[in-house]
C-alpha positions as CSV (number, residue, x, y, z in Angstrom):
1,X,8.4,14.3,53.9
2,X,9.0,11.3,51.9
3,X,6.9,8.5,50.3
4,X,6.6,5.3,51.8
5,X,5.7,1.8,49.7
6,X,5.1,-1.3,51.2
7,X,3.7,-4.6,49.5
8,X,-0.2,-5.3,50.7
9,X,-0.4,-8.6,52.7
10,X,-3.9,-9.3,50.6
11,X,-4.4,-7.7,47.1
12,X,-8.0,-7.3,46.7
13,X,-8.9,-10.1,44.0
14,X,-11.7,-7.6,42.5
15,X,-10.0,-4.7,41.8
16,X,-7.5,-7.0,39.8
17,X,-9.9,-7.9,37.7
18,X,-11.4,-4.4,37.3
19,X,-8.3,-2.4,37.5
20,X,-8.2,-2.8,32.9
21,X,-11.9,-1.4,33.2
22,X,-10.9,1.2,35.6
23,X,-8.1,2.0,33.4
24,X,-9.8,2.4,30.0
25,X,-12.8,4.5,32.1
26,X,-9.9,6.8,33.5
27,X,-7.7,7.2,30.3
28,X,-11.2,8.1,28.7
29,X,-11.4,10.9,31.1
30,X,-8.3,11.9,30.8
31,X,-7.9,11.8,27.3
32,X,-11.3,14.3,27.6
33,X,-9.0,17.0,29.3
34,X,-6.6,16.8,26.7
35,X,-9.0,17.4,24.3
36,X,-10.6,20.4,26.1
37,X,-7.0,21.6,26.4
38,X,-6.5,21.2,22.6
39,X,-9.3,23.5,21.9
40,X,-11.6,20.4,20.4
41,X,-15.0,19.5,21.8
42,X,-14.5,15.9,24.2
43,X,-17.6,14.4,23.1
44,X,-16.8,14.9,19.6
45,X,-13.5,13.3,20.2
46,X,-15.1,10.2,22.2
47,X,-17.2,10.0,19.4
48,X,-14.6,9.8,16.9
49,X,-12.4,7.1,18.9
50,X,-14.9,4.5,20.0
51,X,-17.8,4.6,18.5
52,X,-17.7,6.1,14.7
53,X,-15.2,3.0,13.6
54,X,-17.8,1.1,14.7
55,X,-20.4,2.4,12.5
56,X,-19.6,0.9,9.0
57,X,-19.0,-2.7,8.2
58,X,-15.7,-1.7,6.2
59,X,-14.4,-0.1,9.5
60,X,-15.1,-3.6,11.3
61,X,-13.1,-5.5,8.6
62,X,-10.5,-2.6,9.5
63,X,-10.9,-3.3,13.5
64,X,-10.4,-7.3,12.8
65,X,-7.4,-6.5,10.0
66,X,-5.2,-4.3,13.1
67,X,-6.6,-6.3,16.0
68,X,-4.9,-9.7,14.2
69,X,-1.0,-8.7,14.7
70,X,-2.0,-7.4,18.2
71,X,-3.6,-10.9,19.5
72,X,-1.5,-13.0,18.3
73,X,2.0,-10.6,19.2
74,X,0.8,-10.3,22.8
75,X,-0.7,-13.8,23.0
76,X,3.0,-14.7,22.7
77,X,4.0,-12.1,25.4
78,X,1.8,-13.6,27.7
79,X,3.8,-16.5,28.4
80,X,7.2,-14.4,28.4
81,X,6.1,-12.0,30.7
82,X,4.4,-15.1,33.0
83,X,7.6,-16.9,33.1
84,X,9.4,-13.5,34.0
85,X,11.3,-13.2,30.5
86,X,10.9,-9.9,29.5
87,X,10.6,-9.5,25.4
88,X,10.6,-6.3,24.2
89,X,11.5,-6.7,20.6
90,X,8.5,-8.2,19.2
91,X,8.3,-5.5,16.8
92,X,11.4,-6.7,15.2
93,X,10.7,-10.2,15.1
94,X,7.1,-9.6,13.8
95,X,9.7,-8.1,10.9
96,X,12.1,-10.7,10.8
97,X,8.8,-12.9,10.3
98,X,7.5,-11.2,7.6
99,X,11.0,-11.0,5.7
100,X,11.2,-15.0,6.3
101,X,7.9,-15.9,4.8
102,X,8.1,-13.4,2.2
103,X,11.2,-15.1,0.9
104,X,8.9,-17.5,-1.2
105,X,7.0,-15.0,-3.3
106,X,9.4,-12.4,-3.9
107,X,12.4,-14.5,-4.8
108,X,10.0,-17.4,-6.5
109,X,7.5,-16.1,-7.8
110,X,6.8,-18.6,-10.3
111,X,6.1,-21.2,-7.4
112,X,2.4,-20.9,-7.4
113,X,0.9,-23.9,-5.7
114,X,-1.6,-24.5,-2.8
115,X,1.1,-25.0,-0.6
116,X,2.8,-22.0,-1.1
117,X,1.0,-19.9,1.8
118,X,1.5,-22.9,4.2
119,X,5.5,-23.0,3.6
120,X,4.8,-19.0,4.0
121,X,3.3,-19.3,7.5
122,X,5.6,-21.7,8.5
123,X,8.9,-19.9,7.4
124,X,7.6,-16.8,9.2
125,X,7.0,-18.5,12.4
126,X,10.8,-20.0,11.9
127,X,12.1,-16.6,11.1
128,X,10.4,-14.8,14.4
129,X,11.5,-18.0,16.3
130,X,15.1,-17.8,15.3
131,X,15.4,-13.8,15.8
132,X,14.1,-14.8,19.5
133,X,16.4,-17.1,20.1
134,X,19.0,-14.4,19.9
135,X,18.1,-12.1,23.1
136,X,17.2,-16.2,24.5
137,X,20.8,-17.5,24.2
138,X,22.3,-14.1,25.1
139,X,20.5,-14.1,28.5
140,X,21.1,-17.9,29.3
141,X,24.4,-18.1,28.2
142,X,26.0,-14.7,29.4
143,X,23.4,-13.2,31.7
144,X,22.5,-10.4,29.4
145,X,19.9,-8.6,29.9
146,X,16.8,-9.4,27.4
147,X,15.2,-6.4,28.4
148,X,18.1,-4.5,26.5
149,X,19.1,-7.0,23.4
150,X,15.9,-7.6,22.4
151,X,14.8,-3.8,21.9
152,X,18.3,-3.1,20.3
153,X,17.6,-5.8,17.6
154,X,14.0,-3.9,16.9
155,X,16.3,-1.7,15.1
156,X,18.5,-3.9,13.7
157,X,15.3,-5.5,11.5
158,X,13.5,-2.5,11.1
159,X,16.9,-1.4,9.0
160,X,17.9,-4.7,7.9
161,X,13.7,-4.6,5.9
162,X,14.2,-0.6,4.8
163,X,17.8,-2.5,2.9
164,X,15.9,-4.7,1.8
165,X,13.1,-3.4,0.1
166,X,15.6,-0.3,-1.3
167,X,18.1,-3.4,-2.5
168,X,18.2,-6.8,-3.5
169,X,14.2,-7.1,-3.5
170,X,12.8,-3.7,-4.5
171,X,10.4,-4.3,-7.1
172,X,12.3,-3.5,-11.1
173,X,8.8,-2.7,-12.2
174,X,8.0,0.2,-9.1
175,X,9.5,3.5,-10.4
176,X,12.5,3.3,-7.9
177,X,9.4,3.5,-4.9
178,X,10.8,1.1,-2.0
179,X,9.1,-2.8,-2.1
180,X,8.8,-5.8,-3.2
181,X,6.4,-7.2,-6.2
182,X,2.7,-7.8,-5.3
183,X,2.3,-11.4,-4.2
184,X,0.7,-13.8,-6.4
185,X,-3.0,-15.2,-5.5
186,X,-1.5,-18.4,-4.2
187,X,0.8,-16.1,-1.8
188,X,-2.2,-14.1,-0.5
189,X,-4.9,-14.9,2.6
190,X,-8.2,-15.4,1.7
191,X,-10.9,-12.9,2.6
192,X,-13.7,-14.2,4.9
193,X,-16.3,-11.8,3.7
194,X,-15.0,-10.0,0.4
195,X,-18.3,-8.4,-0.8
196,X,-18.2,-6.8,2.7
197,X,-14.7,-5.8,3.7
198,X,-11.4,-6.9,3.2
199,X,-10.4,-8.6,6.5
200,X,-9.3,-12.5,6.2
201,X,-8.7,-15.4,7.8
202,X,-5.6,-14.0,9.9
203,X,-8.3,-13.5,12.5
204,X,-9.0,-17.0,12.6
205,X,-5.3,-17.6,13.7
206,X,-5.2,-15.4,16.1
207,X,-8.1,-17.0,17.6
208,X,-7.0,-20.2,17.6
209,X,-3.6,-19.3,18.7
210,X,-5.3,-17.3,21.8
211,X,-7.2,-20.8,22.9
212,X,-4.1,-23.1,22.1
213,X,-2.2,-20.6,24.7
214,X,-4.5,-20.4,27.0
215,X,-4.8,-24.1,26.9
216,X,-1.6,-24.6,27.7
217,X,-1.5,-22.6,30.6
218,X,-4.4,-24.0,32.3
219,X,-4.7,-27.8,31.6
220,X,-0.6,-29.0,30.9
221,X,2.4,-29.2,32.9
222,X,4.0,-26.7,30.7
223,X,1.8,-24.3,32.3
224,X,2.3,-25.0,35.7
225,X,6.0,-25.0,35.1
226,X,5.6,-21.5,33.5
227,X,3.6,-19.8,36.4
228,X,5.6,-21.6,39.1
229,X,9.4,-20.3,37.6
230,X,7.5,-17.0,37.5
231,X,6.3,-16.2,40.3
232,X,9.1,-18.5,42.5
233,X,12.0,-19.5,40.4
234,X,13.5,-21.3,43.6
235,X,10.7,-23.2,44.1
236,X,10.7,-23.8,40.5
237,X,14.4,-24.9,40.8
238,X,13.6,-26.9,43.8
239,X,11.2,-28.7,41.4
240,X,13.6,-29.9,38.8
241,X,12.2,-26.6,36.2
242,X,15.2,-25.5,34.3
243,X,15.1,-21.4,34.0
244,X,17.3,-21.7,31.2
245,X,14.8,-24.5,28.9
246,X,11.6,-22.2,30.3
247,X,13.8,-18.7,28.6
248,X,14.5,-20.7,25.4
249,X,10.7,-21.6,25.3
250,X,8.9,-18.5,26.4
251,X,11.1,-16.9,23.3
252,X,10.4,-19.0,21.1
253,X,6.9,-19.1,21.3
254,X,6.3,-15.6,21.1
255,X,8.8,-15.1,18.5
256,X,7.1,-17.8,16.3
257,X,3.9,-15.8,17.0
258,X,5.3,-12.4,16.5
259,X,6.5,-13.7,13.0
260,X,3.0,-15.1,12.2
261,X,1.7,-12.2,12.9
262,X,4.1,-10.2,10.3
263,X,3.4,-12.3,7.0
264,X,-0.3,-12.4,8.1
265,X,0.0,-8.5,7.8
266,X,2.5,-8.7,4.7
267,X,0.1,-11.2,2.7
268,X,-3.2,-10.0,4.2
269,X,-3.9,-6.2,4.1
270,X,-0.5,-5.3,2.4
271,X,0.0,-8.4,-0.3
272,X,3.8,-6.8,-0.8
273,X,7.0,-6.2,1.7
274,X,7.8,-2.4,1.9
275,X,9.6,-0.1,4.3
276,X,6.3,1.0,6.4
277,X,5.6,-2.7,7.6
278,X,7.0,-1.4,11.3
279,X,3.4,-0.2,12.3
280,X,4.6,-0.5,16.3
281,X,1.9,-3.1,17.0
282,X,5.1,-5.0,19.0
283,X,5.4,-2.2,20.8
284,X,1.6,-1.9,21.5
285,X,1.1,-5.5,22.2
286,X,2.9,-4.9,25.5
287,X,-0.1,-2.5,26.5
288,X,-2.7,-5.3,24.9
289,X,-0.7,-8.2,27.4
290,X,-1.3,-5.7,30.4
291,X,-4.6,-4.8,30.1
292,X,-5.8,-8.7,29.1
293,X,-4.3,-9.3,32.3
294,X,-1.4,-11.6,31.0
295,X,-4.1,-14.1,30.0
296,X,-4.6,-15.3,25.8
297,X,-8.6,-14.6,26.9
298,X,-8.2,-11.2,27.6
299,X,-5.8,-10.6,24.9
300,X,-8.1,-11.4,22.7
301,X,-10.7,-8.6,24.3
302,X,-7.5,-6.2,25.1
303,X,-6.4,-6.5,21.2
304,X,-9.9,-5.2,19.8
305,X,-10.3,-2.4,22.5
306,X,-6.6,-1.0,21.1
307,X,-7.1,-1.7,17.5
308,X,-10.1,0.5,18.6
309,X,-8.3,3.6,19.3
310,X,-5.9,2.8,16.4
311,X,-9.2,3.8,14.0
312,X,-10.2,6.0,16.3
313,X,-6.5,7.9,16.0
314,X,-7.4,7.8,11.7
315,X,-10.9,9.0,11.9
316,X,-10.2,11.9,14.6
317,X,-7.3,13.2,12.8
318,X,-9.9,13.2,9.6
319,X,-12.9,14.7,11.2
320,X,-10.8,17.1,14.1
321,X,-8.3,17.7,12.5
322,X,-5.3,16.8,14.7
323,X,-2.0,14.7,14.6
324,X,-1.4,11.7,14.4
325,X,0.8,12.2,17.6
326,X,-1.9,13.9,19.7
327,X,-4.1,10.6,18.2
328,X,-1.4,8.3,19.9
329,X,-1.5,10.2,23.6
330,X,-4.6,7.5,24.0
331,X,-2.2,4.2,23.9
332,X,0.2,6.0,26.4
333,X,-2.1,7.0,29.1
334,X,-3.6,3.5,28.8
335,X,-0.4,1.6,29.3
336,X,0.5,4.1,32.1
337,X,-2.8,4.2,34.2
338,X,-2.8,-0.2,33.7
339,X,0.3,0.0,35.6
340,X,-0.4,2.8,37.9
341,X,-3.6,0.6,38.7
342,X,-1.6,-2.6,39.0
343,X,1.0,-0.6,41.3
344,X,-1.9,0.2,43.6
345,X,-3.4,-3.2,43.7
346,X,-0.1,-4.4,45.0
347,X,1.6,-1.8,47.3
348,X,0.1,0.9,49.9
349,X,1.7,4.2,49.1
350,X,1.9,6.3,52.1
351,X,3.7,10.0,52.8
352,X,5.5,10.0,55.9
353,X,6.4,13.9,57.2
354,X,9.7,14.2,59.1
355,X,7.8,14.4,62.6
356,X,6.0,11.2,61.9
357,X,9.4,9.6,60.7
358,X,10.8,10.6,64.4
359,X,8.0,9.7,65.9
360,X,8.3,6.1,64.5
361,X,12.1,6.2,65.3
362,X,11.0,6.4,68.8
């Protein structure tokens, strides 16, 4: 026997658009048997992932504080992964990001002005973009593969921060504990609702980056020219669209985003560089791209339903007393069932036994 694939002539249109929901319904499900296998009661566990975070308005600040990175990471993704230029190592230019805007408080920190947090912003957006470039160049100039350089540089920043914050910038006044000084005020965002919570206006970026995108793709030029190198870069050739220019972009973009997302972190819920800044949301953002259906729109939804299960992880391991490991089984089976989903859409798996095979041979 073996197992046959074949590309459908005519994907049905509403199971693409169902397939996330279908996902999230079946991962649920499956996540139940886990539980059950784990010896811990599955409505309990449901409980704990998706609806106790959203119980108290602290947790909600939490939801908006870890949903931020994720939109505005996989926003960037988005048009990578539309233009078939596979980033993988957001994670490490969400640190070179952080490292870039953090420059200004840690080694000035007697610059306190109100443009100190806009230089920030901007230097980490540079920093991301430039780290990008690298994997960009590599492919464009030598046919590397960017699936491969940009992963190996994940670890390249996640090493080059640990030196950092163990070195040159670790903080003289932090009993030898890795990081950097607490920013200043002027090197801090704002909190939208402070008596409530402690989320700030890194959501707002997000937000706005999410409808800029998705702008882009629908209304400009830039966005036909990224969906038609795609999904046909012949016909995108044909067109006069230069692969290489579209690689350089699509890099860029979501590097300057990825960076934006790590000093909105650094200089939101943190307010200091330290060694635990990789949290893996550059890793997650590829599952919050899949299930928003490479669109900004549904990033934005995808992004809150995974910060979701990232307090749901914190308060299960509190009140069932399990690991953070079994916590992070939820994000896997997500990503895997969105593209087992996807698969099916797509291509018609049949199993072929030998007399079958002959038969068709005949």
């Amino acid at each position: 026997m073996r197992i046959e694939v074949s590309r459908r002539q005519m994907p049905s249109r509403a199971f693409a658009y169902l397939s996330p929901a279908i996902a999230l319904a079946l991962t649920m499900v499956l996540g139940a048997v886990v539980f059950m296998a784990l010896g811990k009661s599955p409505t309990a566990a449901l409980y704990s992932y998706f609806i106790e975070p959203l119980t108290e308005t602290w947790s909600l600040h939490e939801l908006l504080i870890k949903a931020t990175p994720l939109i505005l990471i996989s926003v960037g993704l988005s048009v990578c992964y539309l233009s078939n230029n596979w980033n993988i190592g957001a994670e490490g230019q969400y640190l070179m990001g952080a490292v870039a805007g953090s420059a200004i408080p840690v080694l000035m920190p007697e610059f306190q002005s109100f443009i100190t947090l806009p230089l920030m912003l901007l230097l980490a957006m540079a920093g991301g973009a430039a780290y990008a470039a690298i994997p960009a160049f590599l492919k464009t100039r030598f046919n590397t593969n960017e699936i491969l350089t940009s992963l190996m540089l994940v670890y390249v920043a996640q090493l080059f921060v640990d030196w950092l914050v163990r070195g040159p910038w670790r903080n003289p006044q932090g009993f030898s504990f890795p990081g950097t000084i607490t920013f200043n005020d002027y090197a801090l965002l704002p909190e939208i609702f402070p008596a409530s919570g402690r989320a700030n206006f890194g959501i707002l970026f997000a937000l706005v980056a999410a409808l800029l995108v998705w702008l882009m793709l629908r209304k400009t030029m830039k966005g036909f020219e990224i969906r038609v190198l795609g999904q046909n870069p012949r016909a995108g050739r044909f067109a006069g669209f230069s692969a290489a220019k579209m690689t350089f972009f699509a890099f860029l973009l979501s590097g300057a985003l990825a960076g934006l997302a790590g000093i909105i972190e650094v200089a939101g819920a943190v307010q200091h560089l330290n060694e635990k800044l990789s949290a893996g949301y550059g890793f997650a953002a590829i599952i919050v791209v899949f299930l928003g259906r490479l669109n900004p729109a549904g990033a934005v939804v995808a992004g809150l339903v995974l910060a979701l299960t990232y307090l749901g992880g914190e308060a299960a391991q509190i009140s069932l007393q399990i690991s953070d490991k079994s916590a992070r089984v939820f994000q896997g089976m997500l990503l895997f069932l969105v593209l087992a989903s996807d698969t099916l859409i797509h291509y018609r798996i049949r199993f072929v036994t030998s007399g079958a095979a002959a038969q068709e041979a005949n």
